[in-house]
C-alpha positions in Angstrom: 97.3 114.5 137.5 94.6 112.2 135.9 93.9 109.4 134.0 94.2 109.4 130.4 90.9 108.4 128.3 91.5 104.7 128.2 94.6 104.6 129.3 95.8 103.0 133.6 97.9 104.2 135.8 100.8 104.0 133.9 99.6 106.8 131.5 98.9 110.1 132.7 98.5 113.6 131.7 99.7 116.4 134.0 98.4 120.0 134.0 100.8 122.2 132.5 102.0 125.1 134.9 100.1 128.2 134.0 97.7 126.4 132.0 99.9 126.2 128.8 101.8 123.7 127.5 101.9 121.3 124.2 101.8 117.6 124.3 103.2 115.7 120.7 103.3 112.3 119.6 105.6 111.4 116.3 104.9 108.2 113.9 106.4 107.5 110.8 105.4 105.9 107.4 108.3 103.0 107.2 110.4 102.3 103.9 107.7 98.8 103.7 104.5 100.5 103.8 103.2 96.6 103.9 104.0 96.4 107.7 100.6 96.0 109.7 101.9 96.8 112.9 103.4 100.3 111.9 100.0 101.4 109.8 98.1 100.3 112.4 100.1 102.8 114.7 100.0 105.5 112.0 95.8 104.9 111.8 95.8 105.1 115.8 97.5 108.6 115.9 94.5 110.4 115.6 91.9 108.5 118.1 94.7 109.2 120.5 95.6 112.7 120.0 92.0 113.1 120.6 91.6 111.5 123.6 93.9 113.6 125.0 93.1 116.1 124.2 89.4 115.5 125.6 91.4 115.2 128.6 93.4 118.3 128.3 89.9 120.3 127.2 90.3 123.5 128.2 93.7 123.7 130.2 95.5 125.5 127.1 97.2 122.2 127.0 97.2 121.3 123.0 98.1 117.4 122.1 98.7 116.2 118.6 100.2 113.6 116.7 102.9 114.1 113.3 102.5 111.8 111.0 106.2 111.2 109.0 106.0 110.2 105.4 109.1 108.4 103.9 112.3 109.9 105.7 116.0 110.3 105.0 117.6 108.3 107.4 121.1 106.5 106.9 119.1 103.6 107.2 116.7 104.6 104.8 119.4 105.3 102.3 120.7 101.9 102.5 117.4 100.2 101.8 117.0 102.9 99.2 120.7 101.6 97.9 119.9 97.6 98.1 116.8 98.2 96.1 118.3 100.9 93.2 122.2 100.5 93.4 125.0 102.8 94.1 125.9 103.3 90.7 124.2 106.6 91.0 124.0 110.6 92.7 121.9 110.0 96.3 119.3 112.4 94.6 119.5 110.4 91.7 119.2 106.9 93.5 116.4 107.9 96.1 114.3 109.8 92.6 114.3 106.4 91.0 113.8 104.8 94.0 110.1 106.9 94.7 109.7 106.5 90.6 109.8 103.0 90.9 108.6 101.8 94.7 106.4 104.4 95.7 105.5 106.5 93.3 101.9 107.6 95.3 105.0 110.1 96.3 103.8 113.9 95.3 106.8 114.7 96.7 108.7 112.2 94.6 111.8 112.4 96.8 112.3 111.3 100.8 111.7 113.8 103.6 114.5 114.9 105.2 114.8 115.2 109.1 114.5 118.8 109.0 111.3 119.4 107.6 109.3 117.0 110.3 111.0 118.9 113.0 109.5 122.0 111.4 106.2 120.8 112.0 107.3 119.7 115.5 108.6 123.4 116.3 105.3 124.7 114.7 102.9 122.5 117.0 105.3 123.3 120.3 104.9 127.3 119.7 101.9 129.5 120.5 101.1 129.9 117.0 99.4 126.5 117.4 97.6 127.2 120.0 94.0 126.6 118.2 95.7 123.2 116.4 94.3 120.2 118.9 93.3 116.9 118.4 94.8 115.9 115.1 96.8 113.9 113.4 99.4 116.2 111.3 101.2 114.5 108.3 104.4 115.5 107.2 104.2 113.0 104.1 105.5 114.8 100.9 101.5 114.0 99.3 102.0 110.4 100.2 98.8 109.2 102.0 96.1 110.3 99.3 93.3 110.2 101.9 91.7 113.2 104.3 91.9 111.2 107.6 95.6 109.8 108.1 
C-alpha cells in the first residue's frame, strides 16, 4: 500500500491482485451550474485521476474520473418542474427546461442514469485498459471546452 500523490495517510492506493484492477471517481454537473464548490470539484477531476494514476503507473491498475452532465434525477425533475411548470409531458417540461436554462445543451434533454453507468461499465472492463488518467464526460455536449 502507498501514499497517494499529495494525498496523507488517510488516502491510499492498494495494488490490485494480479496486477489488474480499475479505480473510478464520479462528479456531476449540478442543475445550478453557478455553484463554485461543485465546478471547482468537476475542474479537479482530472489533476486527480492523474495523480493516481502516476501512482498506479504500470501495475495494470487504470484510474479515471466521469464527469456527469445534467442528470435525471427525481430531484432534478422537481427543480426542472418549479422552474417550467407541470402543465406539461416530463419530455416536454425538461425540452423547455434545456431550451430556456441551459441551452449550451447539445443534447438538449437531461441524462438519464443509465447512460453514466455505461461509461462506468465501459471504464471497469478490459476494453479500457489503455484509458488512464482522464477525466471522461458524460455531458450530452454540455461543457464546450477540450479539458473538462
Amino acid at each position: 500500500m502507498t501514499t497517494a500523490p499529495g494525498g496523507d495517510a488517510g488516502t491510499r492506493t492498494r495494488r490490485a491482485p494480479g496486477g489488474r484492477g480499475r479505480i473510478g471517481r464520479a462528479t456531476e454537473l449540478l442543475p445550478d451550474v453557478d455553484i463554485l464548490v461543485n465546478n471547482l470539484g468537476i475542474f479537479g477531476a482530472q489533476p486527480v485521476s492523474r495523480g493516481f494514476a502516476e501512482e498506479a503507473a504500470g501495475s495494470g491498475v487504470t484510474v479515471n474520473s466521469v464527469i456527469a452532465g445534467p442528470t435525471h434525477t427525481g430531484g432534478v425533475e422537481d427543480f426542472v418542474r418549479s422552474l417550467v411548470g407541470n402543465d406539461s409531458s416530463w419530455d416536454d417540461a425538461q425540452r423547455e427546461f434545456m431550451r430556456e436554462h441551459r441551452p449550451q445543451s447539445l443534447l438538449q434533454r437531461l441524462i438519464e442514469p443509465e447512460e453514466i453507468a455505461n461509461m462506468v461499465v465501459y471504464l471497469a472492463s478490459p476494453q479500457a485498459s489503455a484509458t488512464t488518467g482522464g477525466a471522461v464526460r458524460v455531458d450530452g455536449g454540455y461543457v464546450d471546452a477540450i479539458l473538462p
